[in-house]
C-alpha positions in Angstrom: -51.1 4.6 3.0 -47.2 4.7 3.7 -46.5 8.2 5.5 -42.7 9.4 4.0 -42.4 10.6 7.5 -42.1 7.2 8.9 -38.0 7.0 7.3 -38.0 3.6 8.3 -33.7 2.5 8.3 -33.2 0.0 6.5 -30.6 -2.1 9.2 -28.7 -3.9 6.2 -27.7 -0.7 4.6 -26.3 1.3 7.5 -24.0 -1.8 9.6 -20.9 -0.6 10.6 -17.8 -0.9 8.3 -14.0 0.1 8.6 -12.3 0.9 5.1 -8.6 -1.3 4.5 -6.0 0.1 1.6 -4.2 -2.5 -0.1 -1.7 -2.0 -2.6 0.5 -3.4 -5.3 3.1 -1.9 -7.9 0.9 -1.0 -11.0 0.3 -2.6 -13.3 -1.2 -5.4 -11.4 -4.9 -7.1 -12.4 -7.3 -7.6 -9.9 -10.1 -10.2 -11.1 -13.9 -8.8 -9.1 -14.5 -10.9 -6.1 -14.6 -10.7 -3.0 -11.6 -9.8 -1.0 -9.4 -11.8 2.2 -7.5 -9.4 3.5 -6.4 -12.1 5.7 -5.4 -14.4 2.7 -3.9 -11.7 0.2 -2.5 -12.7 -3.5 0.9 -11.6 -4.3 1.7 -8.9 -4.7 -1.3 -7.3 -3.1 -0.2 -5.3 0.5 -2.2 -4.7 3.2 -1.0 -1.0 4.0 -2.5 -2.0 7.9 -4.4 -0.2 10.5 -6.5 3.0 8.8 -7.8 5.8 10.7 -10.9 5.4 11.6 -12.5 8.4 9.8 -10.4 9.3 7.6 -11.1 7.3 3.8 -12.3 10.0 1.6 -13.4 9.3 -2.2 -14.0 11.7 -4.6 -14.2 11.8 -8.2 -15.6 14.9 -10.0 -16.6 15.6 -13.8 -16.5 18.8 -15.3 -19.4 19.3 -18.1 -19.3 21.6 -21.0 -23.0 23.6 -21.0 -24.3 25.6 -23.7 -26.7 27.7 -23.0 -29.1 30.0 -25.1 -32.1 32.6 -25.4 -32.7 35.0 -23.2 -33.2 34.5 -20.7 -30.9 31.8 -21.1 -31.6 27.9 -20.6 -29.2 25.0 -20.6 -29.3 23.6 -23.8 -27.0 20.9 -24.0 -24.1 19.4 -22.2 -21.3 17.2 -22.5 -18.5 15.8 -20.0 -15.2 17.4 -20.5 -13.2 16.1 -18.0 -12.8 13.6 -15.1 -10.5 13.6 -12.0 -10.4 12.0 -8.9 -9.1 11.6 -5.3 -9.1 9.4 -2.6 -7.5 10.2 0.7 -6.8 8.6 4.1 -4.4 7.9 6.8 -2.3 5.2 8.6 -1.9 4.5 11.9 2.3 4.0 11.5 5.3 6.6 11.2 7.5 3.3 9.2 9.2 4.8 6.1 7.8 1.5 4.2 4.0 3.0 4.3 5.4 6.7 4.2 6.7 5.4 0.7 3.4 5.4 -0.7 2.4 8.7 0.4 5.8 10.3 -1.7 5.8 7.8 -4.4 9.3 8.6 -5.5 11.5 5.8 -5.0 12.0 2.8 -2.4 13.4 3.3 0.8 16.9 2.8 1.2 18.0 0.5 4.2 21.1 1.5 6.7 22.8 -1.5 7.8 25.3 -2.5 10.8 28.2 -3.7 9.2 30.0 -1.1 6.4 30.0 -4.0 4.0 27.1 -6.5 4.8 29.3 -9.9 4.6 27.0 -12.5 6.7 25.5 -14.7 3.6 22.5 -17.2 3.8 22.8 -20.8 3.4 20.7 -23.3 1.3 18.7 -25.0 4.5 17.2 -21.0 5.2 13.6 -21.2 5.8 11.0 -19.1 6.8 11.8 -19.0 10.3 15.2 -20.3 10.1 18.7 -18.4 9.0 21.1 -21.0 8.6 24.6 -18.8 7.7 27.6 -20.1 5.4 29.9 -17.4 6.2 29.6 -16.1 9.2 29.3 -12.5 9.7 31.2 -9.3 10.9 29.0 -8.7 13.3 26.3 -11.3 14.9 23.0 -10.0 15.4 21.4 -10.8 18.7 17.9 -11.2 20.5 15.8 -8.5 19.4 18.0 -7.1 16.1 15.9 -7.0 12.9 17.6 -8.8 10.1 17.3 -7.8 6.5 18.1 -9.9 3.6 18.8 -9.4 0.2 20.5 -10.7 -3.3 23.7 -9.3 -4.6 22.1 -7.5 -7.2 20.2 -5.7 -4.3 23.5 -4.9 -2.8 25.5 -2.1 -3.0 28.6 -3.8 -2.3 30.4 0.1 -1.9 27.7 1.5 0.8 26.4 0.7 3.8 22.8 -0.7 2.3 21.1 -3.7 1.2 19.8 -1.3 -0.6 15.4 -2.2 -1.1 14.7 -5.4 0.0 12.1 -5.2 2.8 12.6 -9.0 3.4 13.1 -8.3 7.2 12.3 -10.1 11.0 13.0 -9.5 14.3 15.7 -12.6 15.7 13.9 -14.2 18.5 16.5 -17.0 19.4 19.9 -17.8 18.1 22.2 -21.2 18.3 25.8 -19.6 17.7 27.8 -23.1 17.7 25.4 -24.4 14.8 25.1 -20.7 13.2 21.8 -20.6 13.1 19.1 -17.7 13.5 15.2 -18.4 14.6 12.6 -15.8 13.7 9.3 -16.2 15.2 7.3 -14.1 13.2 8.8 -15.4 9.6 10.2 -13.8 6.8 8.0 -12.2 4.6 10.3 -14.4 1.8 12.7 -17.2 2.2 15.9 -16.4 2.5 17.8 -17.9 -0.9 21.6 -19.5 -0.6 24.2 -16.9 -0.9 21.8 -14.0 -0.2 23.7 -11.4 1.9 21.9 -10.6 5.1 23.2 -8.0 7.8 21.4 -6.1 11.4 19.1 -3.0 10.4 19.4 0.2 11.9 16.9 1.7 10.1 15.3 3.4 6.2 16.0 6.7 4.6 13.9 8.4 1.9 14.5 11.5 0.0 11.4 14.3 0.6 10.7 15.6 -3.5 12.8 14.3 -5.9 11.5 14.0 -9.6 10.4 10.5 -10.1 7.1 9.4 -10.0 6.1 5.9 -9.0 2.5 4.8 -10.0 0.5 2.1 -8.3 -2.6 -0.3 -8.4 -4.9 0.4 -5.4 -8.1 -1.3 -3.7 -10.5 0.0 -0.5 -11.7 -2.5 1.2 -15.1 -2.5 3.7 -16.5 -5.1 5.5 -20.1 -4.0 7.0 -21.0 -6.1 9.9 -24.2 -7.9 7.8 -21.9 -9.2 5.7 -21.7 -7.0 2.9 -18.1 -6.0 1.4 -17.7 -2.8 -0.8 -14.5 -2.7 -3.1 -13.5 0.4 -4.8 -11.1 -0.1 -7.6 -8.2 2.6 -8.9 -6.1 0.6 -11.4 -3.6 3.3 -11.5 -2.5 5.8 -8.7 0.2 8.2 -8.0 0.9 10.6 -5.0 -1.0 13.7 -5.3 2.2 15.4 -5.4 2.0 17.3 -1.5 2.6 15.3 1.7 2.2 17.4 5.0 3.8 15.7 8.3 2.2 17.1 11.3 4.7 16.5 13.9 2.6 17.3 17.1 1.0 15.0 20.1 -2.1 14.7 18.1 -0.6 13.4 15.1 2.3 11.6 15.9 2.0 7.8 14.2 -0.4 9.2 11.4 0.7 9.3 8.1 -1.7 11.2 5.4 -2.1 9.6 2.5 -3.6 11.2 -0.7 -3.6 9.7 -4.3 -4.4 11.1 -7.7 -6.8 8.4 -9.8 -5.6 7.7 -13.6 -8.4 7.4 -16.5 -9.0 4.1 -18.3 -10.8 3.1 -20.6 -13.7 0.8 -19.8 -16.5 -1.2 -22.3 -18.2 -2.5 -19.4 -20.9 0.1 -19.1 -23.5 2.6 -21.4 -23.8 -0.4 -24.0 -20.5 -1.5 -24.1 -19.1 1.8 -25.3 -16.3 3.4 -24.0 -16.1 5.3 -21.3 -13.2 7.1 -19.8 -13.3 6.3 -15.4 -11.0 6.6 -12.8 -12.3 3.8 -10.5 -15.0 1.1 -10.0 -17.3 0.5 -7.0 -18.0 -2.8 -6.0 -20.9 -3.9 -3.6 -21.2 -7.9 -2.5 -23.6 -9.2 -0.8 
């Protein structure tokens, strides 16, 4: 006769597992399957390296009970409300993740030259900036480049304004006017993009808009398993705190408030109002 003292673990159920984040401007679909981080569809984002300890779901309802005699007893109840929250952190201080954690508006990039002038030819490539006029200011060794299309530009400032199409110039032939990247463009370069050195991102802290995005949580347990939860629709919680200390220097705190949908999936196809899904694949 089994003794409940015994507690045997079951090994499959407690490997170890590291939550990723990745992201996309909502609305964007996500069809259930198992997740590649490595191999992501556009315009999925993997937000990078998560601390450790730090994913934290939760998702609360709040019933209505009646209760009656005396003494009284719960009689009935009925769900009045759902809300949820799911929190972590980054390893990064970039103002691209920090982004998601105000979900205002994009952040703005400060270039070199006062009018970016340098434009892109039509043999760019990944790797490869071939220019057609050539620019101001040439960037050298170890300058990250950022591209962008003239209706990214704000022809009056200093900014290619949003694009985050960016690299780090690894090797340069001046004569032929030619820049090498070794790590890539995230997107090729297009003929007659304007491209220019950059210095660096600003973002406003508050502000009134609200930006709203599509989320996932990725785990991998080492047996093979892969949990997936699923928020369709996500905002910032509305606070951001930046603890500027030796502790928590290249953290950034993340914490997301979960929309309701409406889902037909579950309790005999009726609908149900749910912030999230859980996904578990063997």
């Amino acid at each position: 006769m089994g003794k409940t003292y015994t507690n045997l673990i079951n090994e499959n159920e407690v490997s170890l597992a590291i939550e990723k984040v990745i992201v996309a401007p909502w609305p964007t679909e996500w069809t259930p399957a198992r997740i590649d981080i490595a191999s992501l569809a556009p315009p999925w984002k993997d937000l990078g390296a998560v601390v450790e300890d730090s994913p934290s779901l939760r998702v609360a309802r709040s019933p209505f009970q009646l209760k009656t005699g005396l003494p009284q007893t719960l009689q009935y109840e009925a769900i009045m409300g759902v809300e949820g929250t799911f929190e972590f952190a980054l390893y990064s201080s970039e103002n691209r993740k920090v982004k998601y954690a105000l979900s205002n508006v994009e952040p703005i990039n400060i270039t070199k030259a006062n009018t970016p002038d340098g434009t892109c030819s039509d043999t760019c490539d990944l790797y490869k900036l071939v220019w057609a006029s050539t620019p101001s200011y040439i960037p050298r060794v170890g300058d990250t480049v950022i591209t962008g299309s003239a209706t990214m530009t704000d022809i009056s400032s200093r900014y290619i304004r949003t694009s985050e199409n960016e690299s780090i110039v690894t090797s340069i032939s001046i004569n032929d006017g030619i820049l090498y990247f070794a790590n890539g463009f995230p997107n090729t370069p297009q003929d007659g993009d304007l491209f220019d050195v950059l210095l660096g991102t600003k973002l406003p802290l508050g502000g009134t808009a609200i930006k709203k995005w599509s989320m996932i949580g990725v785990a991998d347990f080492m047996n093979g398993v892969q949990v997936v939860h699923y928020f369709p629709k996500v905002s910032s919680a509305g606070e951001w705190a930046e603890q500027i200390r030796p502790d928590n220097v290249g953290r950034i705190a993340m914490q997301f408030s979960l929309y309701g949908y409406s889902s037909y999936t579950y309790a005999g196809s009726t609908e149900q109002l749910i912030v999230g899904e859980r996904y578990y694949f063997h």
